[in-house]
N, C-alpha and C positions, 0 to 999 in steps of 0.2 A: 207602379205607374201603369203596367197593363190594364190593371183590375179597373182603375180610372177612362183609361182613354177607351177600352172596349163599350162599359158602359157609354161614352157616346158615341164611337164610330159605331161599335157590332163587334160579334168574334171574327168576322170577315175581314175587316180590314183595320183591326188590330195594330199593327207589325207598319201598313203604312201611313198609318196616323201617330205612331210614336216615331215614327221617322220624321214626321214633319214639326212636330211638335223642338223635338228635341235639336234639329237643325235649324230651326227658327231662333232657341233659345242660346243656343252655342254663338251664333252669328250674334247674337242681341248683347251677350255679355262680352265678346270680346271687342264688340264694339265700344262697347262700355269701358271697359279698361285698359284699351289703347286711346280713351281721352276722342272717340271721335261724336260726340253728343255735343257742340258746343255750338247750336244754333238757339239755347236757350230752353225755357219749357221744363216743364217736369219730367225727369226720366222713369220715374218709378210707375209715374199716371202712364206713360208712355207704354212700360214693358204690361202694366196691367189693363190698357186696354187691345194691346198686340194679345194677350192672354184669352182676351173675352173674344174678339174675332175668329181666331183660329178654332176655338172650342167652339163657337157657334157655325162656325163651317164644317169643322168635323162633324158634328152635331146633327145636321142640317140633312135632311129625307133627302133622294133622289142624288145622290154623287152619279158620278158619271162612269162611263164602263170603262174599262183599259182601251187604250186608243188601238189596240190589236183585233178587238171583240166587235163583232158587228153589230151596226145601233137598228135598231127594228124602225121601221118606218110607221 
C-alpha cells in the first residue's frame, strides 16, 4: 500500500496519507456492516467514488503545510 499511496502523495508524506486513506476506509466499512447505508443508492458506486476523491486529493500539487509551520506571505 505504501508503494501506491507514495506514488501519489510523495515520499514526504507517505505515512499521512495512508493514515487518511486507511481511516476513511475502516469508518466506510464498518459503516457498512453495522447496516447504517439504508438511505438507498448504490454503496459500492459510493465507496468508489469516496476512493477516486481522496486519491485525487492526495494526489493533488500544493497540500498545505502543518498548521505549526509558517505560511510564507
Amino acid at each position: 500500500m505504501f508503494s501506491t499511496v507514495a506514488a501519489l502523495a510523495g515520499p514526504d508524506r507517505v505515512l499521512e496519507a495512508s493514515r487518511t486513506i486507511v481511516a476513511w476506509a475502516s469508518g466506510f466499512v464498518s459503516m457498512e456492516l453495522a447496516g447504517a447505508f439504508r438511505l438507498g443508492g448504490d454503496v459500492d458506486a459510493a465507496f468508489e467514488y469516496g476512493v477516486e476523491r481522496i486519491a485525487e486529493a492526495i494526489a493533488s500539487p500544493g497540500h498545505s503545510a502543518h498548521a505549526s509551520e509558517p505560511v510564507a506571505d
